[in-house]
N, C-alpha and C positions, 0 to 999 in steps of 0.2 A: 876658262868658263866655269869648270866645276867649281874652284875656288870661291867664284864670285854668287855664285847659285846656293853654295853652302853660307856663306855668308850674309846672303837677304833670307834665309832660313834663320840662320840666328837670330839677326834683328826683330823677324818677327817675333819670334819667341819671349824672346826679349821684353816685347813691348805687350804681347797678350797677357804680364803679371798685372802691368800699373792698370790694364785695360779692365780687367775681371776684380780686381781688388780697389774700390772705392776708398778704403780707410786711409788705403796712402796718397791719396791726394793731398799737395803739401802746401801747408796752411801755417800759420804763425799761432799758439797756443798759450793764454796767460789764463790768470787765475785770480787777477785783482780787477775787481768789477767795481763802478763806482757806486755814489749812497742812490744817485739817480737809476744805475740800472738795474742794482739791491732792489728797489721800488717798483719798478715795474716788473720785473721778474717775480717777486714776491707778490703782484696784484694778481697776473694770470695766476699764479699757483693757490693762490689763496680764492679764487675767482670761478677756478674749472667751470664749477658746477653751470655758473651761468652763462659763460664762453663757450662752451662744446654743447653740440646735439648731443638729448639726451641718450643713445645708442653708446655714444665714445663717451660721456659722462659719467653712465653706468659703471664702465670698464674699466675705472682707475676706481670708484669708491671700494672695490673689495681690495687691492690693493696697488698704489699709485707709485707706478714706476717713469721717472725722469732719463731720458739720453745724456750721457756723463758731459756730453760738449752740447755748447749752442754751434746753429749752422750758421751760413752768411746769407742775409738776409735778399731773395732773390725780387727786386722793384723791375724785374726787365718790362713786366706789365703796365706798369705803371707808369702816368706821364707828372713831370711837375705840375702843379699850377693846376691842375686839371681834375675833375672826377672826386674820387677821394682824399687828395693831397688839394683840392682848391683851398688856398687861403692859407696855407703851411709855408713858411720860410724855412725847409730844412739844410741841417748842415750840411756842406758838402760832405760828398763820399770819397773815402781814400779810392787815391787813383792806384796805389800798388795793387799788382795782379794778384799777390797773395794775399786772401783773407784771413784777418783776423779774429778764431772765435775761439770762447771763453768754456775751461772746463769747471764745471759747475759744483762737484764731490770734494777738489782737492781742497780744504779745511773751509770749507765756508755753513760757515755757522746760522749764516739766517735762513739757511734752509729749514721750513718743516720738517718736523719729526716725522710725521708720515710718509717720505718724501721716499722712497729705496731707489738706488741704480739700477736704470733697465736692464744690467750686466743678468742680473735673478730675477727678468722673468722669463719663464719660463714657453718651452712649444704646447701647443694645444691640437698638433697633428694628431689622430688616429695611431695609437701602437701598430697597429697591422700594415700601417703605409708602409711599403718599400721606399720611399722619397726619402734622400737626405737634405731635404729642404724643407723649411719650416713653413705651411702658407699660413696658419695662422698663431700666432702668441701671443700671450698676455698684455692686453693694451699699452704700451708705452707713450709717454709724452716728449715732446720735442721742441724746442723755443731755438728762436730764427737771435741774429743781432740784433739790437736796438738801432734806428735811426731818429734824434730828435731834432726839434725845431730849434733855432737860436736863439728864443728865448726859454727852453726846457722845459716849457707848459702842455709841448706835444710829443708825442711817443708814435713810431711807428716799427710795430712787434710782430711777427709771423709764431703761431704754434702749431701742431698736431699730434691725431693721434695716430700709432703705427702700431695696427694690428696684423702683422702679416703682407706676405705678399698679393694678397687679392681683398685687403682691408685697410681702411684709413682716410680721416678728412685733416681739413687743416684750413685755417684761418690767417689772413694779415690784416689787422685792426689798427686803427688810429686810438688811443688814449690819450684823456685830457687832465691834466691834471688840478682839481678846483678843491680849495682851503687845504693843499698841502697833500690831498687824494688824489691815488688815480681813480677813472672810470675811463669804460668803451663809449668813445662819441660816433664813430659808424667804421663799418666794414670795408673793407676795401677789396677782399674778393675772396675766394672760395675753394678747397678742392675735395672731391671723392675719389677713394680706390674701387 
């Protein structure tokens, strides 16, 4: 009995690292993006100003910090055919459990020059705070995966901004692309921290 007692004591243990540490959640990692999602990626980035509330807007013009990877793009909200996806033929989504998202720094050239890794920016806590947790830091931005249409005329993109633990909105937009441009044709939903 003691053996077995010490035992589910490990396990747990064990399992409170993967539980507390998000970063190791395991995912598939490239770095070769195509000219379509160069494009849309390069429209939010080039676009902030008129994509974000002016609050998270503000908070990248002094200085605009990017999350080194894109996340996977979460549609659980979302129905085909319906709402904001009415009238969209999207590609299917891979069915393997692990997603695949794209790191953005390692030599990719079309990034803006104003562009830094959210790695430098910085906490914006109170010196005096006893916390070793940061609740709030220098706005960073964030870009979800691309899912498009079968004809590649449509984009559906999630971004945000993450200021902190008790700060942050975020957007998933439909973009259309007309004479070779993107623009935002409508929203598809919404969040606040």
């Amino acid at each position: 009995m003691k053996h077995l007692s010490t035992f589910v004591v490990c396990v747990i243990f064990l399992s409170l690292s993967s539980i507390a540490a998000p970063e190791k959640i395991e995912r598939h990692v490239s770095t070769e993006l195509s000219a379509d999602q160069i494009g849309v990626y390069s429209f939010v980035l080039k676009s902030y100003r008129t994509l974000l509330k002016p609050t998270y807007r503000d908070m990248l013009a002094e200085a605009f910090y990017l999350e080194e990877e894109t996340s996977p793009l979460d549609m659980s909200g979302l129905q085909r055919d319906r709402g904001c996806l009415n009238g969209l033929d999207l590609e299917a989504l891979p069915k393997a459990r692990i997603p695949t998202v794209h790191r953005l720094f390692s030599s990719q050239r079309w990034l803006p020059s104003y562009v830094k890794p959210a790695t430098e920016a910085k906490c914006q806590d109170s010196p005096s705070s006893k916390s070793h947790i940061c609740w709030r830091t220098e706005g960073t931005l964030s870009l979800s995966e691309i899912v498009f249409d079968k004809s590649r005329s449509h984009a559906l993109v999630g971004f945000g901004v993450h200021c902190g633990l008790d700060c942050g909105f975020g957007r998933i937009v439909v973009l259309e692309r007309v004479n070779g441009n993107w623009r935002q044709k409508r929203i598809c939903g919404e969040w606040y921290l």
